[in-house]
N, CA, C and O of each residue as an XYZ file, in Angstrom:
248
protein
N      13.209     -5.095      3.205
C      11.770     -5.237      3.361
C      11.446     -5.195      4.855
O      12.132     -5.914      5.582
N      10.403     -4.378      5.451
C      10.138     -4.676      6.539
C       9.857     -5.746      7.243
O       9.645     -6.697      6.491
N       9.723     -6.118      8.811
C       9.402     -7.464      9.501
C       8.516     -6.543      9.745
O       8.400     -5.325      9.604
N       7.676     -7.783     10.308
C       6.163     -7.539     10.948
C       4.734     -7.674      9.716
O       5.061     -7.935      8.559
N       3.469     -7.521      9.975
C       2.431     -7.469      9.409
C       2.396     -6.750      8.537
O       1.419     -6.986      7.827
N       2.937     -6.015      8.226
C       3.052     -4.925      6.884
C       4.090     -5.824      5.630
O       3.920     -5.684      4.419
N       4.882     -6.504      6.095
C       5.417     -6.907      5.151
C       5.006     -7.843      4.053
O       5.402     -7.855      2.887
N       3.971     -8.773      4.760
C       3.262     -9.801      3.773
C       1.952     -8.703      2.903
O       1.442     -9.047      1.837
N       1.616     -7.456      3.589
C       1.012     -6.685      2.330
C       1.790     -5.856      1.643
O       1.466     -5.765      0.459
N       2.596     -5.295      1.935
C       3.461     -5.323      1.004
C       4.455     -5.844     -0.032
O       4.972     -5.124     -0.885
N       4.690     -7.196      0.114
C       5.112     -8.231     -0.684
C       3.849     -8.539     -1.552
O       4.098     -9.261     -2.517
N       2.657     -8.181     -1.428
C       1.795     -8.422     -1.929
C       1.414     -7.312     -3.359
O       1.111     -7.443     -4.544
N       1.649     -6.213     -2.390
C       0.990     -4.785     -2.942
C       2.538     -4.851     -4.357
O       2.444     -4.188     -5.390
N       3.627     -5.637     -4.099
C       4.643     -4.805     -4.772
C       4.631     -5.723     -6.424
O       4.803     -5.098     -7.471
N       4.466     -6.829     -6.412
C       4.286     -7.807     -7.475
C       2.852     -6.430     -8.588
O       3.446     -5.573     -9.242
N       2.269     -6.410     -8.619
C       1.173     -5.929     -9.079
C       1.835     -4.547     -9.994
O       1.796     -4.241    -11.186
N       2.518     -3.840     -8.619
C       2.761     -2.578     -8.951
C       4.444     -2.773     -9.673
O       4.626     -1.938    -10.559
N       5.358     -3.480     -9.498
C       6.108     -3.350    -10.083
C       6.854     -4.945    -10.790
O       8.021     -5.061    -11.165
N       6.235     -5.573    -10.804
C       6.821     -6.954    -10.708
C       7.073     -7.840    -10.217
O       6.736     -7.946     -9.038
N       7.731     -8.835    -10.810
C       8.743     -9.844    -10.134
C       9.748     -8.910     -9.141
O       9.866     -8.810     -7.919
N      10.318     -8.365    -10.146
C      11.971     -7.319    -10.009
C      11.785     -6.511     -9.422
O      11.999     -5.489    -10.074
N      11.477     -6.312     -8.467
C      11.470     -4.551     -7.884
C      12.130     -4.282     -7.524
O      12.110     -5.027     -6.544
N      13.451     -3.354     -7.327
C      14.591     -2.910     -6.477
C      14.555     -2.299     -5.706
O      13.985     -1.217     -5.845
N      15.113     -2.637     -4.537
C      15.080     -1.838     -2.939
C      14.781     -0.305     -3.125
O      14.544      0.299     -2.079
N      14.762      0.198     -3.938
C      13.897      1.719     -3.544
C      13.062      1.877     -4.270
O      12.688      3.047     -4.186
N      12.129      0.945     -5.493
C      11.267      0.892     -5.866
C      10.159      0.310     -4.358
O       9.024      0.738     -4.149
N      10.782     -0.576     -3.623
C       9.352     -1.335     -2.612
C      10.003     -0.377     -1.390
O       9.123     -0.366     -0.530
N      11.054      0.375     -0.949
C      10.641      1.511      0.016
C      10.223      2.844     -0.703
O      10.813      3.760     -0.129
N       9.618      3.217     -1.498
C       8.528      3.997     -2.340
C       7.793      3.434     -2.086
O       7.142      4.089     -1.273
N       7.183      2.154     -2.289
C       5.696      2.051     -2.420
C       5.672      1.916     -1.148
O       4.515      2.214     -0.851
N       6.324      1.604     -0.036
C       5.812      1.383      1.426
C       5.991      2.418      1.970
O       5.489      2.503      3.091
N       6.749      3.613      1.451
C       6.309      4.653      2.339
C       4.702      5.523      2.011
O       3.991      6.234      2.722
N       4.612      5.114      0.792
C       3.234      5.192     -0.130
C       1.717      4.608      0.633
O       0.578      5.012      0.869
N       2.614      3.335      0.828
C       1.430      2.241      1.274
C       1.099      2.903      3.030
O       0.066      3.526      3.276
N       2.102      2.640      4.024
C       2.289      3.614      4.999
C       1.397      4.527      5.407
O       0.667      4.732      6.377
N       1.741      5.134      4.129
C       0.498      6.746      4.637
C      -0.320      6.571      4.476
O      -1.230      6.861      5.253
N      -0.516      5.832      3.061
C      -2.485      5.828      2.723
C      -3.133      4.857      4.263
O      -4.173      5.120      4.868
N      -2.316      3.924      4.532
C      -3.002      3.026      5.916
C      -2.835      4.097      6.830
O      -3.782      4.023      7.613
N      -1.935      5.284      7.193
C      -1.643      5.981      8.464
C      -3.246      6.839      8.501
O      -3.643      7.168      9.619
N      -4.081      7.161      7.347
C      -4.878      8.088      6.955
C      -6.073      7.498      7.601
O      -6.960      8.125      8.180
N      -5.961      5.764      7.375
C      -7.584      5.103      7.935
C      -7.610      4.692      9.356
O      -8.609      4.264      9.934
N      -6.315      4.872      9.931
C      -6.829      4.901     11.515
C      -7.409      5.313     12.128
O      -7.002      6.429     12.450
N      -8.650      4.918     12.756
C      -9.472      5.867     13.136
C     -10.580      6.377     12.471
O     -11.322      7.285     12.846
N     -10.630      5.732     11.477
C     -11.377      6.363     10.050
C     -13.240      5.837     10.273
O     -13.362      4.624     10.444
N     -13.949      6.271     10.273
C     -15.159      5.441     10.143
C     -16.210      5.534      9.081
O     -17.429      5.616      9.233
N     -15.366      5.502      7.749
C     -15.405      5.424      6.589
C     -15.918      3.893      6.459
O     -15.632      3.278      7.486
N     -16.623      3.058      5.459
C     -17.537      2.091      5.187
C     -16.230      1.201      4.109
O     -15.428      1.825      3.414
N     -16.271     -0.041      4.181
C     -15.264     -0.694      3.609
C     -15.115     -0.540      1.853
O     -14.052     -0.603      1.235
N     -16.213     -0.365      1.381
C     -16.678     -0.075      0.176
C     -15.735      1.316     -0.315
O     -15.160      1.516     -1.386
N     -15.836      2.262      1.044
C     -15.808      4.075      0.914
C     -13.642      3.484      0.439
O     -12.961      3.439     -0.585
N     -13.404      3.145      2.077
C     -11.948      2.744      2.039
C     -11.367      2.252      1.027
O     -10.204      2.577      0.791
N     -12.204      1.161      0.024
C     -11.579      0.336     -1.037
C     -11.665      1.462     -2.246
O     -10.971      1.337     -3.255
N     -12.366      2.320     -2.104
C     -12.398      3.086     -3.302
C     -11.624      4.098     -3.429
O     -11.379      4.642     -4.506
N     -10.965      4.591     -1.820
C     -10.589      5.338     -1.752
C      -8.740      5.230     -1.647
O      -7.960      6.122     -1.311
N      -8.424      3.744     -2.087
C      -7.287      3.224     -2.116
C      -6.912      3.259     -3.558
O      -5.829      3.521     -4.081
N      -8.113      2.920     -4.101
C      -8.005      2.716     -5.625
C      -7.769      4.587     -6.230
O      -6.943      5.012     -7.038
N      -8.307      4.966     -5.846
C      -7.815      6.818     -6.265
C      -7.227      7.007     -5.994
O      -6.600      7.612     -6.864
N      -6.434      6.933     -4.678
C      -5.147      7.493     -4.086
C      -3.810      6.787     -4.748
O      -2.830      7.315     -5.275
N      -4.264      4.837     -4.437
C      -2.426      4.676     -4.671
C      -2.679      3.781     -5.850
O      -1.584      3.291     -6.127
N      -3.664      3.294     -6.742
C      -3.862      2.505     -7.952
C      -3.881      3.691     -8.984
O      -2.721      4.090     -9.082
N      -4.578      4.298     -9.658
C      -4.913      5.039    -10.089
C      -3.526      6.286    -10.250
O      -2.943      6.781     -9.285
N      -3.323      6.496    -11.264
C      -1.518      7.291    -11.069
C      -1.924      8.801    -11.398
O      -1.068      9.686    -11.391
């Protein structure tokens, strides 16, 4: 699991999406997942509403 600030959302993001159980390349999938969709809003000046919806299509939504 990563150190730093990404890791407590991702410990977060991974319960939901895969469980209790997730195995080490089930949560580096979703963080290289998680990763990009955050690499996409840097910089973004998209409306929090636009961003939340646009998380839910990209990485909720299969």
């Amino acid at each position: 699991m990563p150190i730093g600030p990404s890791a407590r959302l991702l410990s977060q993001a991974t319960t939901p999406v895969y469980g209790r159980h997730a195995n080490e390349r089930e949560e580096q999938d979703l963080a290289a997942e998680l990763m990009g969709f955050l690499s996409t809003s840097l910089g973004s000046s998209e409306t929090t509403h636009a961003w939340l919806q646009r998380l839910w299509r990209d990485l909720v939504t299969p």
